[in-house]
N, C-alpha and C positions, 0 to 999 in steps of 0.2 A: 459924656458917653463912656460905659466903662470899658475894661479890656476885654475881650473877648477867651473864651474859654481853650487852650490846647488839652486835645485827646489825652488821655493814659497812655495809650498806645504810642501816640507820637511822641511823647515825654519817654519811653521805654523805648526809643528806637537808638541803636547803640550808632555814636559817631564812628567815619571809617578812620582803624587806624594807620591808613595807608594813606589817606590825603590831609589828613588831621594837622600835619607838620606844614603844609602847603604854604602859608603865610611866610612861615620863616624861611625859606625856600625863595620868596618872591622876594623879602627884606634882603638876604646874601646878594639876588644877583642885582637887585636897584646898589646896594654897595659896588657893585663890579666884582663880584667872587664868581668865579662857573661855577654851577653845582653840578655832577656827576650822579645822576637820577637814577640809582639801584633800587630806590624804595617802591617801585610800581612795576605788574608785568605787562606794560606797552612793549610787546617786541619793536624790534628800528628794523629786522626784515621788510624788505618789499615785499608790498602788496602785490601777488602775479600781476602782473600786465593785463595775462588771458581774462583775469575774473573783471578785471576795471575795465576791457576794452568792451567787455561782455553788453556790460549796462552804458558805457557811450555809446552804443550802438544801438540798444534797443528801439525796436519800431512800433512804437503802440499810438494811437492818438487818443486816449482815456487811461488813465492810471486808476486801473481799477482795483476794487477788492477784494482779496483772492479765497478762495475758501477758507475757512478757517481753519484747517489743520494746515493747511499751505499749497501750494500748486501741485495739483497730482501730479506733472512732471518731473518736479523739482524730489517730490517726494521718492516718484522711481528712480529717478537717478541715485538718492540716496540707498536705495536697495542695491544697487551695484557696488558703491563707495563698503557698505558694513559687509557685503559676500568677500570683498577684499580681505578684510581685515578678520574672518573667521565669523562674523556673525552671520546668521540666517534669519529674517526677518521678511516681513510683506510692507507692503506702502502703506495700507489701511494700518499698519500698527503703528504706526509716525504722524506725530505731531509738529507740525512747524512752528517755532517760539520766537518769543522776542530777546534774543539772545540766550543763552542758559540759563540764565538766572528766573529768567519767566521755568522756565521748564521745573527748577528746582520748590519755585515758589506753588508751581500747579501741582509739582506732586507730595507738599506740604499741603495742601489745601483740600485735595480730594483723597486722599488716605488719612488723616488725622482732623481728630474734631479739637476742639478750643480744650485747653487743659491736657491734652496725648502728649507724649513726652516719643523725643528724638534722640538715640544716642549717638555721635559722633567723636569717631580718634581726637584726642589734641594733641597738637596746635591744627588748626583748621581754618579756612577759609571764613576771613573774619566775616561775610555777609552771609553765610547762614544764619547765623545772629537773627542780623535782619532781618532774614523773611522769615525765618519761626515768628516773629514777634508779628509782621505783620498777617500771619496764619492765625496767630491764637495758640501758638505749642510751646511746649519748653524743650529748650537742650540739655539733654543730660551728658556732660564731658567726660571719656577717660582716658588719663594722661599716659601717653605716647614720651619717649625721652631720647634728649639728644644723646643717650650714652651710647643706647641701641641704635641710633641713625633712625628714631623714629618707625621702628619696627612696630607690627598689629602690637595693641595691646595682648596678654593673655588671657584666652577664653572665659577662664575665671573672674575677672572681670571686667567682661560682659556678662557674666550670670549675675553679678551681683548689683548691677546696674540695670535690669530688669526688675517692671514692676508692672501692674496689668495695666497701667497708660500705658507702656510703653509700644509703639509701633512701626515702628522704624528702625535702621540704621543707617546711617550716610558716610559714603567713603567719597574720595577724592583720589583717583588713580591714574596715573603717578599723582604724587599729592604736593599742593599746594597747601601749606607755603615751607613742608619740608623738600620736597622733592623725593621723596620715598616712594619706590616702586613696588607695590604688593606681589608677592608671588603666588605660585601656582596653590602653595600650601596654604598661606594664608585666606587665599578667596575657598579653598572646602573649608578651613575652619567658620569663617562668615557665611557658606554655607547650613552648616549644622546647625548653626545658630538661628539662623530664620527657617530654617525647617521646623528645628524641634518648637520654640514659639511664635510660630505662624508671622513671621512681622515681615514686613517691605523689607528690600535692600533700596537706596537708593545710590546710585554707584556717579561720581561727577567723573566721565573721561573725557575731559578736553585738551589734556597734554598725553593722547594713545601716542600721537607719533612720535613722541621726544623719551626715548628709552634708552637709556645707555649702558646702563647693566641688565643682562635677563633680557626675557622675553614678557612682552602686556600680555595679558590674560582677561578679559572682561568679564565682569559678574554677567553680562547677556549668553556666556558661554559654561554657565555653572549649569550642570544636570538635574534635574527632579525638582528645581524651584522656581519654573518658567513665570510662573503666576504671578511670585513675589518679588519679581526684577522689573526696578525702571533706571531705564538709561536716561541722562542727562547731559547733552552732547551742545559743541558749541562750531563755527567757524571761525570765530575771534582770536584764537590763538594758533590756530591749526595752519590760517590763511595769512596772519598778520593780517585779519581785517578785524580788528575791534571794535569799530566804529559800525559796522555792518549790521551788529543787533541781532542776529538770526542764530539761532540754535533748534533743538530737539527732543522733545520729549518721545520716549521710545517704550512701548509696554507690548509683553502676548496677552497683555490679562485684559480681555474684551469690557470688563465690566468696569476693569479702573478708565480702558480708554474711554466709554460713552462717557464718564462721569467726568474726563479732565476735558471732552470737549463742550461743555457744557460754561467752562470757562474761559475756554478758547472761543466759544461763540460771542462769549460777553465783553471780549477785547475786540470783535470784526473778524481783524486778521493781521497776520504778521506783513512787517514791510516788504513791501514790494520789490523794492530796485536790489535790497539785500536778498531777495529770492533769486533774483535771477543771476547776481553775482555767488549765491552759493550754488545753484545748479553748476554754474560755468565751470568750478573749480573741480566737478567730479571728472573732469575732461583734461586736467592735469597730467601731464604725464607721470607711468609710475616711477622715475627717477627723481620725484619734485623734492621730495624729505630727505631723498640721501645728502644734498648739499647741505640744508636747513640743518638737518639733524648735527652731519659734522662742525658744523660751526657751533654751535651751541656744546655741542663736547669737548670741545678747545677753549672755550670761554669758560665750562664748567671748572674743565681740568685746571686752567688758569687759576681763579679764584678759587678753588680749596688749596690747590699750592700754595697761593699768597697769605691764605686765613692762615694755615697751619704752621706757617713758618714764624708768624708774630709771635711775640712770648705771652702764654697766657691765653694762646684764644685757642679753639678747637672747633673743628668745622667736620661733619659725615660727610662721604663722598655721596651726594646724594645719585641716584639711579636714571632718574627722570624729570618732567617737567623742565625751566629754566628757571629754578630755586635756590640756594642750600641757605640754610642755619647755620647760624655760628655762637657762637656759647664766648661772651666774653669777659677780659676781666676789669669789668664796671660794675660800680654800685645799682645803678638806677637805666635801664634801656632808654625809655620817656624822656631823663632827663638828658641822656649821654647825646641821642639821636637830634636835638632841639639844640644843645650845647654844639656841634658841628655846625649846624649853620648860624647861628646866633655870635658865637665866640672864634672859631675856628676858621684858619685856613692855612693853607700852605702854597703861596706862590700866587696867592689869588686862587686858588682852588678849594672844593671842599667835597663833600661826598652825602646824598641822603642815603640814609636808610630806615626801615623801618622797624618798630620796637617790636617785637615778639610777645611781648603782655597781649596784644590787640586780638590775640590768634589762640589766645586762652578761653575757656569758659571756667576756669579754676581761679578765683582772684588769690593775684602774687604769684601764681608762674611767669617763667620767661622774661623776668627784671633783668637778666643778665643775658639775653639771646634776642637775636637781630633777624631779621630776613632781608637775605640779598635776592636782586632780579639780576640775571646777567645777561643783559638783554642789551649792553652796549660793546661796542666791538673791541678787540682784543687790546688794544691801544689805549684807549680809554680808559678800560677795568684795570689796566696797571698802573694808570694813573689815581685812580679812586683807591687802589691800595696802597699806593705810597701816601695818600691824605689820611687814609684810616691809620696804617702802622704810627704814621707819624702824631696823629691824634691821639691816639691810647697811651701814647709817652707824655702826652701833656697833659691829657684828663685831670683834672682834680680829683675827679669820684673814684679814678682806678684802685683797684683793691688787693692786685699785688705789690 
């Protein structure tokens, strides 16, 4: 019997570069080394209580299936949650998803046909990759630089990365996996841009509430482009409930929503018990972020102190999200990041992280640039720095 045939498509589906190292990862700690896990944004925050006690509780005797945009209560309570935050929005204009990444993939799916071309900032969220591929779209990337801390490209090009595929734009705000917070100037210039060629924004804000410089600004808050705005919203990082799956797909344009529920029909419905744990959390009180938040900007502040003080490495103070980039000086990211755990330790310790190539759509950017998650407590991160400082003195590949 012969082999059986794999898709184009599945053959074109890019490996994550964030779990890709996971073997070596597993190889270090069977050695007994701890690895110090920066390469991944699993926050270690508790998960509320309120949200978890929410769904032990539940009284249902059918675990049934819920409409397909999601529970209209769940839904208005999210209208409370966005009036907080400066958006004005109705229920009927919310989708409930299976995590964001459903949401990202629906509004790939029902704005762009097979061959439409996406532009997004780089370095970016290496799994849009992904779903273009499983849409049928291309990414068209322009490069963003850690000189500028990852600042918008300029407008310019974006004009010249225009082409009549082209439909879209995608941002990530604050952005992963720079940590770059957009400001008020840059969301009118993304404005002008999908005014003047009629294209979607699609704007990813699943780190609103982790702002440390500035104030968020939402493209759902941009003027005169209601139509061309969808929001991409998630609870995964907002709750430290990643496992939860539930996110948001969020449109005023009536005609994109009939057509994105049309795939949300085709899924049932989003899970259940994570519904009723994201209603619960709109019940949070509003002091929840101020602790969250501080913590994460003591961790942040940490680790660009630590990056910028090694010799040879340069880290932006990123603004948002729990990210930043660092620019180091190695040959090869791929190799340096695999060589830590493979070669390296210090005390029995050692440190992931992630290679910055992964987060390109430019092949050969980012050889030299890493992404950290600071997502482990202050204690720790000092520790993972002192395994990094002391690793870049031993590198073979290092290039100072």
């Amino acid at each position: 019997m012969g082999n059986l045939s794999i898709s184009e498509r599945a053959m074109q589906m890019p490996a994550s570069p964030i779990r890709k190292l996971v073997p070596y990862a597993e190889g270090a700690r069977k050695k007994g080394v701890k690895v110090y896990h920066l390469n991944i944004g699993q926050p270690d925050i508790e998960t509320p209580k309120l949200i978890l006690d929410a769904v032990r509780h539940s009284d249902f005797k059918v675990l049934e299936y819920s409409h397909s945009a999601g529970n209209e209560s769940y839904r208005r309570k999210l209208v409370q949650y966005y009036k907080s935050v400066g958006i004005d929005i109705n229920y009927s204009q919310i989708i409930i998803t299976t995590g964001g990444s459903e949401a990202i993939l629906f509004g790939f799916m029902a704005c762009l046909d097979a061959g439409d071309e996406v532009i997004i900032p780089e370095p970016f969220y290496a799994n849009y990759n992904g779903f273009a591929v499983e849409a049928g779209v291309k990414v068209v990337p322009i490069t963003s630089n850690i000189e500028s801390g990852f600042a918008l490209p300029p407008i310019e090009e974006f004009e010249k990365a225009i082409t009549p595929r082209t439909k879209a734009i995608v941002i990530c705000n604050p952005n992963n996996p720079t940590g770059y917070l957009y400001s008020r100037e840059e969301m009118d210039v993304l404005r002008s841009i999908i005014q003047k060629h009629n294209l979607y924004l699609f704007s990813d804000e699943a780190y609103r509430e982790f702002c440390y410089e500035g104030t968020h600004f939402s493209a759902m808050q941009l003027a005169g482009v209601e139509e061309n705005v969808v929001l991409m919203d998630t609870i995964s990082k907002r709750y430290s409930a990643c496992g939860g799956r539930i996110g948001a797909f969020v449109t005023r344009n009536s005609a994109l929503y009939d057509a994105t529920m049309k795939f949300a029909q085709a899924r049932l419905s989003p899970p259940g018990f994570a519904q009723i744990a994201g209603e619960a959390a709109i019940d949070l009180p509003p002091d929840y972020f101020n602790v969250t938040k501080a913590e994460y900007k003591s961790r942040r502040d940490l680790i660009v102190k630590r990056l910028n003080s090694m010799s040879g490495v340069f880290c932006p103070n990123p603004g948002g999200a729990f990210y930043a980039m660092a620019k180091l000086p190695i040959d090869d990211a791929d190799i340096f990041c695999q060589w830590l755990l493979e070669s390296f330790n210090l005390d029995n310790q050692t440190v992931m992280l992630a290679p910055a190539t992964g987060f390109y759509g430019t092949p050969g950017l980012g050889k030299q640039e890493v992404r950290l998650a600071y997502v482990l407590n202050l204690t720790d991160i000092g520790k993972a720095m002192d395994c990094l400082e002391k690793a870049l003195e031993q590198y073979p590949g290092r290039t100072l």
